[in-house]
C-alpha positions in Angstrom: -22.8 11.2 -19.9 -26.3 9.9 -18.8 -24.8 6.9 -17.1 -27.1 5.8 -14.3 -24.9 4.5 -11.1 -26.3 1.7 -8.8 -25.1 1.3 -5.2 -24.3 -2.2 -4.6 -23.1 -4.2 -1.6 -19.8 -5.0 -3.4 -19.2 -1.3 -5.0 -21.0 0.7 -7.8 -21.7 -0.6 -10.8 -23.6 0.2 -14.2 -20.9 2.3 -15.9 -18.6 0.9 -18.4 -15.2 2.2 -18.9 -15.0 3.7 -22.2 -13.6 6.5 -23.8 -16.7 8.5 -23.0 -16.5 7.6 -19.4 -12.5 8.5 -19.3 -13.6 12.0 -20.9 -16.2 12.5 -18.5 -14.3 11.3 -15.6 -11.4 14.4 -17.2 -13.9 17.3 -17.7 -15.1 16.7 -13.9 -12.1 16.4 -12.2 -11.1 20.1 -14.0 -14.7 21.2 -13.1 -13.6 20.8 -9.5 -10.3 21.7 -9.5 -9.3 17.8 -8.4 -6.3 15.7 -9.0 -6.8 11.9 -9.6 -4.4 9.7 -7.5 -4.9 6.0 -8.4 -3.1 2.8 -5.7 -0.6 0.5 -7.9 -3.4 -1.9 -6.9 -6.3 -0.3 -8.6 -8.3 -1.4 -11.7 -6.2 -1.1 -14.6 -9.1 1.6 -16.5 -8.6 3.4 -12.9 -4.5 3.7 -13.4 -5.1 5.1 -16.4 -7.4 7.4 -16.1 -5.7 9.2 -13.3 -2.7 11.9 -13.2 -0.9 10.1 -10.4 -0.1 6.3 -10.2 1.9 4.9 -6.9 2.1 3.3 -3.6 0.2 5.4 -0.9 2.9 7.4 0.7 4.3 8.9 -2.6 0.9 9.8 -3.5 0.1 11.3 -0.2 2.8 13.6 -1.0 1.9 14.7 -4.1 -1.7 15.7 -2.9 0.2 17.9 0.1 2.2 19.5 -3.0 -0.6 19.8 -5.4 -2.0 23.2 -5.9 -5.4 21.4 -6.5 -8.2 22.2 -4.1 -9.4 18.3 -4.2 -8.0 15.2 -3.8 -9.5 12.1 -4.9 -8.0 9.3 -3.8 -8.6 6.2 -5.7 -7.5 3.4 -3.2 -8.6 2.8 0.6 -9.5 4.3 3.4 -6.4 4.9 5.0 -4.6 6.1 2.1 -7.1 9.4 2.0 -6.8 9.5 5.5 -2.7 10.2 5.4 -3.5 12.9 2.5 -5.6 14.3 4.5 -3.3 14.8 7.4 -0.2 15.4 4.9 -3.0 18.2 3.4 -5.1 19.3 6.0 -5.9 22.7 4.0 -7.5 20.6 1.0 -10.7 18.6 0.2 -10.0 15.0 0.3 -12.7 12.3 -1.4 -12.7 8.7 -1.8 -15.0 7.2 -4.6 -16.2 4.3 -1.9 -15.8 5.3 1.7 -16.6 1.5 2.4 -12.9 0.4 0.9 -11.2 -0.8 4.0 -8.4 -2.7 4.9 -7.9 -5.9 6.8 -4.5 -4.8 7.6 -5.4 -1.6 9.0 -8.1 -3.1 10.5 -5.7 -5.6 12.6 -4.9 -2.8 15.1 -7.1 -0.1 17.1 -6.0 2.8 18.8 -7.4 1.2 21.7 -5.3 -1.8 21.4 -2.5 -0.3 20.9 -2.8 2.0 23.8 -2.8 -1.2 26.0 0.0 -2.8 24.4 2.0 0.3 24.9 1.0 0.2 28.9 2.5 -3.6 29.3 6.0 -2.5 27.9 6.4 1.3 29.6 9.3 3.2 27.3 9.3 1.2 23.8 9.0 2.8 20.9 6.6 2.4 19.3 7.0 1.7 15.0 4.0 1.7 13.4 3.4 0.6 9.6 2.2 3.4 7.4 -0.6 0.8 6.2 -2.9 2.0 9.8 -5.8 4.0 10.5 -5.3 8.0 11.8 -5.6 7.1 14.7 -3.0 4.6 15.4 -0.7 6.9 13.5 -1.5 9.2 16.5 -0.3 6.9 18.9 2.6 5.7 17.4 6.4 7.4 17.5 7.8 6.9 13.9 5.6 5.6 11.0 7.4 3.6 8.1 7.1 2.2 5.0 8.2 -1.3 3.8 11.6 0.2 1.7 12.6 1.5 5.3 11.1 -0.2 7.9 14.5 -1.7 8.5 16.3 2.0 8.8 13.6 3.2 10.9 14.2 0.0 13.4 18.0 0.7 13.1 17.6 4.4 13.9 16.2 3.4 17.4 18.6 3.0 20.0 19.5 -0.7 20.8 18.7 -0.9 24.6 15.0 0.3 23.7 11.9 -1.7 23.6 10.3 -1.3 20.3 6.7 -2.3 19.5 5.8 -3.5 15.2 2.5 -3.1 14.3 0.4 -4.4 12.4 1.9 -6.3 10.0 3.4 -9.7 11.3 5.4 -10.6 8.0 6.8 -7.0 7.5 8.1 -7.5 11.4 9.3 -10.9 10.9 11.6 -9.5 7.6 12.4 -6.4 10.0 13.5 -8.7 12.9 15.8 -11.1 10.3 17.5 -7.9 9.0 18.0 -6.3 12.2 19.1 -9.3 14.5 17.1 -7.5 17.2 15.6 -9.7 19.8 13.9 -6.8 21.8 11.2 -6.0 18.6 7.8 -7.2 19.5 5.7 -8.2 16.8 1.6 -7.1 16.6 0.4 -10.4 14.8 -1.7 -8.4 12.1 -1.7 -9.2 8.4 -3.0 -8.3 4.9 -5.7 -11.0 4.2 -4.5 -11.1 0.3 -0.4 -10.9 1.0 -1.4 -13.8 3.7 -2.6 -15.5 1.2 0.5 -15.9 -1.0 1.8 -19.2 0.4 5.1 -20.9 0.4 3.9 -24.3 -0.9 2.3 -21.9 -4.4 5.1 -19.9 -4.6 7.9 -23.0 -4.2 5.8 -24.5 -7.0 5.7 -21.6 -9.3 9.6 -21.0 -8.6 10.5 -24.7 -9.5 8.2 -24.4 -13.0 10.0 -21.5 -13.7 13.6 -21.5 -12.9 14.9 -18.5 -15.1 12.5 -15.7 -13.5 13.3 -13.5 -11.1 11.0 -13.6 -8.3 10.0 -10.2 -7.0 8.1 -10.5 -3.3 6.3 -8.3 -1.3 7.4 -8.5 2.3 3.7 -8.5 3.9 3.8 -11.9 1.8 3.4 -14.7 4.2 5.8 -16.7 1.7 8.7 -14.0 2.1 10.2 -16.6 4.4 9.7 -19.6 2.1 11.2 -17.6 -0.6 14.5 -16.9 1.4 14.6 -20.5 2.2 14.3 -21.4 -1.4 17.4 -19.2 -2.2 19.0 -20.6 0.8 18.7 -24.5 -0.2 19.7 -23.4 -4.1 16.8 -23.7 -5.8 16.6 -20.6 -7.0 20.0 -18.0 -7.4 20.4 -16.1 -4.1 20.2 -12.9 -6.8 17.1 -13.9 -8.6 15.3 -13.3 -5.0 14.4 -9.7 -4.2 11.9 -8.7 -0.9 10.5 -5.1 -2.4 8.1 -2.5 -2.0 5.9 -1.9 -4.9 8.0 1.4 -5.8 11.2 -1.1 -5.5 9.1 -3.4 -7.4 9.1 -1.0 -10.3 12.7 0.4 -10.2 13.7 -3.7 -10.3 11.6 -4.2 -13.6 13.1 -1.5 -14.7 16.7 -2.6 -14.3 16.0 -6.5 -14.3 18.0 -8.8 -16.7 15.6 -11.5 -16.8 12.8 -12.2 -19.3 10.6 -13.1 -16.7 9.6 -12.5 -13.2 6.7 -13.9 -10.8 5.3 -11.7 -8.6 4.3 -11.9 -5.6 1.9 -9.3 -4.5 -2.1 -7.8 -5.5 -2.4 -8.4 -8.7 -3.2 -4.7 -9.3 0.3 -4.2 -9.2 1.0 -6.0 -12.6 -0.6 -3.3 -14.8 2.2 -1.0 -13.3 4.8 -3.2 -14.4 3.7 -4.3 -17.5 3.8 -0.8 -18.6 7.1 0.2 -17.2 8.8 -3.0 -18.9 6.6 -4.6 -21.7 9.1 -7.1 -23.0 9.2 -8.7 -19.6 6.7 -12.0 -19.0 5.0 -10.7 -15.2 3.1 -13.4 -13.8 1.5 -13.5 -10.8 2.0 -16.3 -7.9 -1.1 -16.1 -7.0 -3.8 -15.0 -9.5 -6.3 -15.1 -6.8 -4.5 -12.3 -4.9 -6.8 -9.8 -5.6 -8.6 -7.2 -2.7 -11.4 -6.8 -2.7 -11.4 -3.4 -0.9 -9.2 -1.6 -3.4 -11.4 -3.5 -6.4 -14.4 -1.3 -4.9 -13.2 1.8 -6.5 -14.9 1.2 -9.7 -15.1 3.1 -12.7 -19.0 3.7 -11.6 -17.4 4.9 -8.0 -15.0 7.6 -9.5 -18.0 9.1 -11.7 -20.4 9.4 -8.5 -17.4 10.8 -6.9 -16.7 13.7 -9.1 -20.7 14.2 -9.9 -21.2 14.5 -6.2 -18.6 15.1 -4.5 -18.7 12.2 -2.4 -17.4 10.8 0.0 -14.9 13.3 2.1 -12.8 11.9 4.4 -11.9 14.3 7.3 -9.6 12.9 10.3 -10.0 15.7 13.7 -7.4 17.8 13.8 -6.0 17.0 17.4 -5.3 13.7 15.6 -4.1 14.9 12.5 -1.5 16.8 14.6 -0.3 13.7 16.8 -0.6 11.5 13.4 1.5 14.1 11.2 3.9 14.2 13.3 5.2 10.7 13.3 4.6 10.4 9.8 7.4 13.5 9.0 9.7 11.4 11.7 9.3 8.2 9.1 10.1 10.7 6.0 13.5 12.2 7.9 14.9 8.8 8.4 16.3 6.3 5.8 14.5 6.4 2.2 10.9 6.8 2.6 9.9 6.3 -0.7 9.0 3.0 -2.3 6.0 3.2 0.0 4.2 0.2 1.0 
């Protein structure tokens, strides 16, 4: 494939995702002994292409159980990072190395050092969505499908600190009743972005669907208020992880369901229940971070082997560690 690739400031470009480009893409990744994991929010001609679709944790574990010397990662930076340290022996890529994410971004080691040194003794609970680093500074990681068990599992008279996510924390406070969780006021700019007034509006137009919400959604709390005030069936209203997202289509009665999360995430369920009308409550919800793994991206990737994400091991060791604390408590998967 003589495909030309051009570095641009939103991603790589100048490859077209065709059936030459998905055989290509095949015959490198068993040139270098690689396995593709693709993010739920990824390019649809991304999921596809790949051996492994999911949420990050889940397919942070498969790369620590694959006997594949490479791991390429098709979603953002963190994501490669937690491989990384859940697969320290292996060779970890990531098509764009500039993918970020503003969620991750929300909270420094740094920060969170200094938050730690005004409440002496908390515990602190850190969303799996964050940066090596912070993992390294943090007690018990968690995921959104057991954020609330991992909260529960702390005893009541201790402190505990919630980072980064603000809307996860919120849903994790109204579960638990506990007063004495403090909140890090980080967000996800596109889950942020999913707002009550769109989403009450989108509910009321379509008063059969089930509505299927992502808890870093800043309109979780407009959509239990909704259920609350009767406008929509207390059981039509589910707060889910991506991975819960899927095991709900696949058991839903309904012939339609708006969803409220990256619109990535739609591909996933479209295939796992194709008689069901998905529609998104926010079309615009798209990131732009995860959208910078192109199909131009993975090619350069597997030409060059480019770019490999390494985290120091001192880290990697502190970071591991309360990563496999999340994992032993409550049901891990279902991711973020």
């Amino acid at each position: 494939m003589a495909a030309t690739v051009e570095r641009t400031e939103s991603g790589y470009v100048g490859v077209t995702a065709d059936a030459e480009w998905a055989a290509e893409i095949r015959r490198l990744a068993d040139e270098r002994d690689a396995v593709l994991l693709a993010h739920n929010y990824q390019l649809p001609e991304i999921q596809d292409v790949a051996d492994h679709t999911g949420d990050s944790l889940a397919l942070s574990r498969i790369a620590a159980a694959s006997s594949a010397a490479t791991i390429v990662f098709c979603g953002v930076h963190f994501m490669a990072e937690t491989a990384k340290i859940l697969g320290p022996d292996k060779t970890v890529l990531i098509p764009d190395e500039r993918a970020g994410c503003s969620l991750a971004d929300s909270i420094d080691a740094e920060q969170l050092r200094s938050w730690k040194a005004e409440h002496p003794g908390a515990v602190v609970v850190s969303y799996v969505n964050t940066t090596a680093e912070v993992k390294a500074e943090t007690d018990i990681c968690c995921t959104s499908s057991n954020a609330v068990d991992v909260v529960r599992s702390i005893p009541a008279e201790r402190e505990v600190l919630f980072c980064p996510d603000q809307f996860l924390g919120a849903h994790v406070r109204r579960e638990t009743g506990r007063e004495n969780l403090h909140v890090w006021a980080g967000e996800c700019h596109v889950h942020a972005g999913i707002n009550g007034p769109e989403l009450t509006e989108r509910a009321e137009a379509n008063p059969e669907a089930d509505l299927f919400i992502h808890p870093e959604c800043g309109c979780a709390t407009s959509a239990l208020y909704l259920a609350g005030d009767g406008t929509l069936p207390e059981e039509r209203v589910k707060i889910l992880s991506t991975g819960g997202m899927l095991d709900a289509a696949r058991s839903t009665g309904a012939s339609s369901v708006l969803v409220a999360t990256e619109v990535g995430m739609l591909h996933q369920l479209r295939s796992a229940a194709p008689e069901i009308d998905f529609r998104a409550v926010n079309e615009r919800a798209s990131c732009r971070y995860m959208k910078m793994i192109t199909p131009a991206a993975l090619l350069r990737c597997l030409r060059e082997g480019a770019d490999e994400v390494d985290v120091p091991a001192e880290v990697a060791e502190r970071a591991r560690a309360s990563v496999e604390r999340m994992v032993s408590i409550g049901r891990p998967g279902g991711g973020e």
